[in-house]
Backbone as JSON Lines, residues from 0, in Angstrom:
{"i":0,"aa":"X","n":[248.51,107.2,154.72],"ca":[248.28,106.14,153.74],"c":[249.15,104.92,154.03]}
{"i":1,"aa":"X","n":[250.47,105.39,154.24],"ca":[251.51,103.64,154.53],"c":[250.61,103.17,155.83]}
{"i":2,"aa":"X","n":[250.67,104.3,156.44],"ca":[249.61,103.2,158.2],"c":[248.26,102.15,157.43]}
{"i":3,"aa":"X","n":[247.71,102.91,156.66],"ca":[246.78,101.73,156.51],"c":[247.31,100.74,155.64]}
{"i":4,"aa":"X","n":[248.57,100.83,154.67],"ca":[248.42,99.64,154.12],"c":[249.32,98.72,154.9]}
{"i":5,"aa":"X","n":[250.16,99.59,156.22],"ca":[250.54,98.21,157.01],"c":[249.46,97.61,157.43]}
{"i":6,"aa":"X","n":[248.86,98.29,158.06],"ca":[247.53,97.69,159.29],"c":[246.61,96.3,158.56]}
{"i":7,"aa":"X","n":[246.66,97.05,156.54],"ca":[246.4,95.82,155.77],"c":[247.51,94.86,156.01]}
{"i":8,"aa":"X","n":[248.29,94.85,155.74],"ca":[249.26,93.49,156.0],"c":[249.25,93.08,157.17]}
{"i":9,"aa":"X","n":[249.03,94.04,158.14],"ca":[248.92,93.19,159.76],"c":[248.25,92.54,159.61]}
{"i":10,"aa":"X","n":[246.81,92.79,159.19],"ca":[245.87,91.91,159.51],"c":[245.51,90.69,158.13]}
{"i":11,"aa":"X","n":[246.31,90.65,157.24],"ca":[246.46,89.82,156.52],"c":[247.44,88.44,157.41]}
{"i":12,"aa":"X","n":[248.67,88.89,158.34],"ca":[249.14,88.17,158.8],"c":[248.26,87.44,160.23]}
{"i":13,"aa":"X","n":[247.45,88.32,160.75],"ca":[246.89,87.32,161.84],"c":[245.59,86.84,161.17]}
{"i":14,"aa":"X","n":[245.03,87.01,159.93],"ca":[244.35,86.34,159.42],"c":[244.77,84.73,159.54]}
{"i":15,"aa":"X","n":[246.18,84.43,158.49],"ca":[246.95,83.08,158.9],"c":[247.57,82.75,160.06]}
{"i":16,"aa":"X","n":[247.72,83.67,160.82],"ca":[248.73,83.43,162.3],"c":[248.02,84.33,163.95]}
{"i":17,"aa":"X","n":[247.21,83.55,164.3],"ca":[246.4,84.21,164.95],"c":[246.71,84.87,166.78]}
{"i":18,"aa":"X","n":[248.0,84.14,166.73],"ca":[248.68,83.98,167.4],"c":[250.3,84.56,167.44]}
{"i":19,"aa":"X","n":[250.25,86.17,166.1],"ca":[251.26,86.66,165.95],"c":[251.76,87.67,166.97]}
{"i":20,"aa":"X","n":[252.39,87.44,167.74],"ca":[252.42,89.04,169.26],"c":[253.22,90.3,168.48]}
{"i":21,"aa":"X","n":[253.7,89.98,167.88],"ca":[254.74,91.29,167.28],"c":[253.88,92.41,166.05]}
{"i":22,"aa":"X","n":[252.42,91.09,165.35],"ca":[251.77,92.17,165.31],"c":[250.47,92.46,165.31]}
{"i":23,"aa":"X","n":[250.34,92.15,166.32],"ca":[249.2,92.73,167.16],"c":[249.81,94.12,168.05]}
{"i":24,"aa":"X","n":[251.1,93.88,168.39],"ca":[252.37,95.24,168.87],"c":[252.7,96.1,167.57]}
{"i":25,"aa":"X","n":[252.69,95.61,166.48],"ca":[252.85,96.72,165.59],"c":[251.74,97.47,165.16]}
{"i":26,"aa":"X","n":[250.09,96.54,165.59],"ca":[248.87,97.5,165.03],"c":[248.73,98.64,166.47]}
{"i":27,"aa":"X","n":[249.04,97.95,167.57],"ca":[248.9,99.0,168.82],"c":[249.75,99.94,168.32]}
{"i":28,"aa":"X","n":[251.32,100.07,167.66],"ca":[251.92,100.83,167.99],"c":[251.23,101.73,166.79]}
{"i":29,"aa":"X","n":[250.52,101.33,166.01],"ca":[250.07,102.49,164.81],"c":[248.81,103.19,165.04]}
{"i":30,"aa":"X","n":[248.18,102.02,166.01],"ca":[247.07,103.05,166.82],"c":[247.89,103.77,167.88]}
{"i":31,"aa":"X","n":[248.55,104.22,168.69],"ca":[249.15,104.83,169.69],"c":[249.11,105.92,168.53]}
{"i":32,"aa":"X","n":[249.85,105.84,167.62],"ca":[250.71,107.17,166.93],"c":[249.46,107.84,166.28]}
{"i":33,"aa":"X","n":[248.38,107.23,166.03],"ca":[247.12,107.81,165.49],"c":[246.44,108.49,166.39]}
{"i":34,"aa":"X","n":[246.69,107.99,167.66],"ca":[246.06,108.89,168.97],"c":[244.85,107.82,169.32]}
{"i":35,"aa":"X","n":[244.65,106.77,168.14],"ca":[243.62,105.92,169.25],"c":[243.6,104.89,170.25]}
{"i":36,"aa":"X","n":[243.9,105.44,171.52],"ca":[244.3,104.58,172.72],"c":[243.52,103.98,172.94]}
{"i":37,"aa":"X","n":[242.05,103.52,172.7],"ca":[241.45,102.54,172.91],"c":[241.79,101.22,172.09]}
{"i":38,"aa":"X","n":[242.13,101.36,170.22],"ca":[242.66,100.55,169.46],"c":[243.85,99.92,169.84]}
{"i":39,"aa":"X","n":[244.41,101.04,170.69],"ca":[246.0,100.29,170.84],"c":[245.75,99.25,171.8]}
{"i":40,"aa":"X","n":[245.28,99.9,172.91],"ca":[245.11,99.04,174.19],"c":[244.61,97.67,173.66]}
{"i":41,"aa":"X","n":[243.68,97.56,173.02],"ca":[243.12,96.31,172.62],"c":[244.14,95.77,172.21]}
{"i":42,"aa":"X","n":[244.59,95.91,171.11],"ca":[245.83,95.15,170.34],"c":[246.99,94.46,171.0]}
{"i":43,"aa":"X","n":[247.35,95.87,171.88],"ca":[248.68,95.62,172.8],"c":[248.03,93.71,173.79]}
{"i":44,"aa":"X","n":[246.89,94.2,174.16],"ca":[246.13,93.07,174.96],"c":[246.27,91.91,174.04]}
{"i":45,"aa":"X","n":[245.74,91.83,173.17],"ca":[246.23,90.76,172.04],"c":[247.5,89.99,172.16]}
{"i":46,"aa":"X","n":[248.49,91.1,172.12],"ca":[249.75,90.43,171.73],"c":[250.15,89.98,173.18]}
{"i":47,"aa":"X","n":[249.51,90.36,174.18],"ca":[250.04,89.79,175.2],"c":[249.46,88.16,176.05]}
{"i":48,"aa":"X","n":[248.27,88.23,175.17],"ca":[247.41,86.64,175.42],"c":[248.24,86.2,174.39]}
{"i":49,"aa":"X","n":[249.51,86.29,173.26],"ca":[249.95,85.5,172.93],"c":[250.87,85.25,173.58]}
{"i":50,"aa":"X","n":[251.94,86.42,173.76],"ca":[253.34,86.58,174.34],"c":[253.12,87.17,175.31]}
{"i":51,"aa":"X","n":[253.21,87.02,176.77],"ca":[253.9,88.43,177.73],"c":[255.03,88.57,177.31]}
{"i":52,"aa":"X","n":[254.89,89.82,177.59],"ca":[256.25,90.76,177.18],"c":[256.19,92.07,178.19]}
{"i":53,"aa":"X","n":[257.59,92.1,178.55],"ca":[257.63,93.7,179.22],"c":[257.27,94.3,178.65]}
{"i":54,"aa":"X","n":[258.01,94.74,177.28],"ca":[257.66,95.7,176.86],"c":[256.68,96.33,176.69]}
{"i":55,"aa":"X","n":[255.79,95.27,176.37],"ca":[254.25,95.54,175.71],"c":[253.5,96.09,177.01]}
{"i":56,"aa":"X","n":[253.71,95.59,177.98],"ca":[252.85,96.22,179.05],"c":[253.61,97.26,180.09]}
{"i":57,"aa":"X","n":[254.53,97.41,179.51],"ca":[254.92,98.95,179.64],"c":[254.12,100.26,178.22]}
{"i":58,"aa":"X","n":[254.28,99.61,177.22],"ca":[253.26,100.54,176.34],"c":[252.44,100.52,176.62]}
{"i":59,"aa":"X","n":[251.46,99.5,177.25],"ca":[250.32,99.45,177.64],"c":[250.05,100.69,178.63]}
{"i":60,"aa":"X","n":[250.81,100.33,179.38],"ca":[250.87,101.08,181.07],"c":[250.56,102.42,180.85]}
{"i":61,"aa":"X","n":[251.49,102.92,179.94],"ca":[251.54,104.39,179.11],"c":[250.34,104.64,178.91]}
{"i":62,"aa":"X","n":[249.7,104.01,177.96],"ca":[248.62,104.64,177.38],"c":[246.87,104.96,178.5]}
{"i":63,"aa":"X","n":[247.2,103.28,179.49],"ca":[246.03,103.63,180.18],"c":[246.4,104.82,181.39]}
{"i":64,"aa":"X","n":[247.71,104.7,181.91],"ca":[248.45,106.05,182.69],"c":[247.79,107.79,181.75]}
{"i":65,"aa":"X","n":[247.83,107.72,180.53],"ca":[247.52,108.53,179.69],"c":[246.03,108.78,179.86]}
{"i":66,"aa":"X","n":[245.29,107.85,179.55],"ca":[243.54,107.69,179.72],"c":[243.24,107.6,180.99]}
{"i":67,"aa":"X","n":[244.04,108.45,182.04],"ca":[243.87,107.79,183.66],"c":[243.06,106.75,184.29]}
{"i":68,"aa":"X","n":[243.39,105.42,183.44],"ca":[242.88,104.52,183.99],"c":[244.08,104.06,184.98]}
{"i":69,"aa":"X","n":[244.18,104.63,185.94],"ca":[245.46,104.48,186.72],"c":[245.79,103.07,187.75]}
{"i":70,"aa":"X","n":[244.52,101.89,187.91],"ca":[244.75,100.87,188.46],"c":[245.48,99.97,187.52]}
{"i":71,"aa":"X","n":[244.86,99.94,186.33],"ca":[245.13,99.15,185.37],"c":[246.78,99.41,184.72]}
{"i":72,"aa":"X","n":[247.31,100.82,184.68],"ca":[248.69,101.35,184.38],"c":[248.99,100.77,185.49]}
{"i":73,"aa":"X","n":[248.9,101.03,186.64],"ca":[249.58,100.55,188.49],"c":[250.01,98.91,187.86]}
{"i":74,"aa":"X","n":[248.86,98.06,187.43],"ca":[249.07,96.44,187.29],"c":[250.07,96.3,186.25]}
{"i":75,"aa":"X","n":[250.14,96.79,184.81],"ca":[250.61,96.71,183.87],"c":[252.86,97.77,184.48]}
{"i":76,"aa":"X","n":[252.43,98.38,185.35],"ca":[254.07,98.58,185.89],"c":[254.16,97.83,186.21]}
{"i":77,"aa":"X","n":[253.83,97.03,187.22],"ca":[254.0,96.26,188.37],"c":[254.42,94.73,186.89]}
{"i":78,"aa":"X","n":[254.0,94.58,186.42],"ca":[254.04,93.31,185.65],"c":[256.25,93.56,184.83]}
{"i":79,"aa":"X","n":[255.83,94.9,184.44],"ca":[257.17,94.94,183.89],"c":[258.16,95.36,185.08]}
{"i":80,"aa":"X","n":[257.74,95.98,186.03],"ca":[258.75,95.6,187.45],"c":[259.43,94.12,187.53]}
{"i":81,"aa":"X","n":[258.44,93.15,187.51],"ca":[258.78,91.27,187.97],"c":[259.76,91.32,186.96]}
{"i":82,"aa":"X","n":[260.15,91.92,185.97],"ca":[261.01,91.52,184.65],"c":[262.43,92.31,184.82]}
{"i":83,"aa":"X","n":[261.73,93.87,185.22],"ca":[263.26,94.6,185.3],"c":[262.97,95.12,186.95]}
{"i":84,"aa":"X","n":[263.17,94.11,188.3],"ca":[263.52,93.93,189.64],"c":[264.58,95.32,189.8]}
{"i":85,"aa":"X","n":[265.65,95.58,189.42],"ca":[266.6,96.32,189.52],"c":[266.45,97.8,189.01]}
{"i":86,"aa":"X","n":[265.36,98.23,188.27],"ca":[264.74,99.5,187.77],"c":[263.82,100.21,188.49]}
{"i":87,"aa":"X","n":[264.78,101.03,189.0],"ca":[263.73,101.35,190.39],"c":[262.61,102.53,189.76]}
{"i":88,"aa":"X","n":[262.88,103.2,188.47],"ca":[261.74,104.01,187.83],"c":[260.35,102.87,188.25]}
{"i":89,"aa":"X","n":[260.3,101.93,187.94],"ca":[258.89,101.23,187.49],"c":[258.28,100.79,189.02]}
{"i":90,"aa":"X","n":[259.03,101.11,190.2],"ca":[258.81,101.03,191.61],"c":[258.56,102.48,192.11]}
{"i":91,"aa":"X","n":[258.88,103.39,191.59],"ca":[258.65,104.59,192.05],"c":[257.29,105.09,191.23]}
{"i":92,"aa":"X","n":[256.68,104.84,190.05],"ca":[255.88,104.79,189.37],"c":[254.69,104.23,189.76]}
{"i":93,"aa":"X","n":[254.92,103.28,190.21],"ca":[254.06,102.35,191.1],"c":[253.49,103.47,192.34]}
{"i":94,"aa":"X","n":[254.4,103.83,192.89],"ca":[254.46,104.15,194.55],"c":[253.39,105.17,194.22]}
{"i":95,"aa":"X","n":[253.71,106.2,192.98],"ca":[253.23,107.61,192.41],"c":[252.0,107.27,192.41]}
{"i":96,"aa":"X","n":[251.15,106.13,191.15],"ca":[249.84,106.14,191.32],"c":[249.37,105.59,192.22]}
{"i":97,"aa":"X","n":[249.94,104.69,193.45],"ca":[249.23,104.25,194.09],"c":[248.92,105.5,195.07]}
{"i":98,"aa":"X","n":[249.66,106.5,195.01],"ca":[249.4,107.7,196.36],"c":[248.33,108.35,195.39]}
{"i":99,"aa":"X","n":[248.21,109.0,194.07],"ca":[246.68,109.47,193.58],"c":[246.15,108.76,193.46]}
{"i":100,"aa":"X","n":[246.01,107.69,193.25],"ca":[245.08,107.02,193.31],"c":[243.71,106.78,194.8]}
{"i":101,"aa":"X","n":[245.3,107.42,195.8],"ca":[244.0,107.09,196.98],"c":[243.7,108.91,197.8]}
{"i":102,"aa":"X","n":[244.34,109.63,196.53],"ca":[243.94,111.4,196.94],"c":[242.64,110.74,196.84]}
């Protein structure tokens, strides 16, 4: 019940602010926890035609890594790699789906 009456206030706020990234990231993160990774993905996408953000396309990454859409997780590491250069998880992650990807 609180998930939907945030998701009401989310979308009361991009009603006036259409262009809010934090929550269009807070409706992904309530679809993630609901289990609907297609809702999230959309959303997360949202907030990122407002804001890029690492973060967000590291949640992203997760979820299509999850739905083995594994090119699209590969792009969405690779994006939060350019941000954290020195994190070699998100380079080794990379390396991982690009080798199943071509089993």
């Amino acid at each position: 019940m609180k998930t939907t009456e945030a998701l009401d206030d989310l979308n009361f706020i991009l009603k006036h602010n259409k262009n809010h990234a934090d929550a269009y990231t807070s409706k992904g993160d309530i679809y993630r926890d609901r289990g609907d990774i297609t809702m999230a993905i959309i959303n997360y996408s949202q907030g990122l035609k407002c804001r890029p953000d690492a973060d967000i396309y590291f949640r992203r990454a997760k979820l299509y890594e999850a739905s083995n859409d594994l090119l699209m997780a590969m792009e969405d590491y690779r994006m939060v790699s350019k941000v954290y250069i020195k994190n070699i998880f998100f380079f080794c992650k990379i390396f991982l789906l690009e080798i199943h990807i071509k089993k």
